[in-house]
Steps between C-alpha positions, in 0.01 A plus 500: 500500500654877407367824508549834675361449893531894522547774320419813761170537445205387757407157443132326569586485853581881490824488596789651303886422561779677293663215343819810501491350909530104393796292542424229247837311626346438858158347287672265304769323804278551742090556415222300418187488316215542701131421330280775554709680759488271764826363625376203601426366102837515385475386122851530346820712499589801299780396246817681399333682240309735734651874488389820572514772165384810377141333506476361813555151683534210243402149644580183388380211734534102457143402666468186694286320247398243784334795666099494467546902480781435156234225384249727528712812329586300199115369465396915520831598215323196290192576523542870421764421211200265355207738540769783294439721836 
């Protein structure tokens, strides 16, 4: 999974971090990925790939693909890529 996790501007949950703040190194040797926030689902682990840049934060994650919550992410990414949403 890859895409930018934030890029300064307030998200659905209304909050807004300046990715200018991040330190992408301390996310990749030492964070996880959490499903929907809570730290108690952790669902993979960002990969080397995952920078800050002029954008914003860039993620790249390997999920857990044992993980109901990854199962249930790649049945939603399906089901959206076959419906052309």
């Amino acid at each position: 999974m890859k895409g930018y996790a934030s890029t300064g501007k307030v998200d659905l949950q209304q909050e807004q971090i300046d990715p200018r703040g991040i330190d992408a190194s301390y996310l990749v040797s030492d964070g996880w990925i959490d499903y929907e926030h809570d730290t108690d689902q952790v669902i993979g682990v960002p990969t080397k790939n995952t920078h800050v840049d002029s954008k914003g934060l860039f993620l790249e994650a390997k999920l857990f693909k044992n993980m109901p919550q990854v199962q249930d992410i790649i049945k939603l990414y399906h089901n959206i890529k076959d419906n052309h949403l």
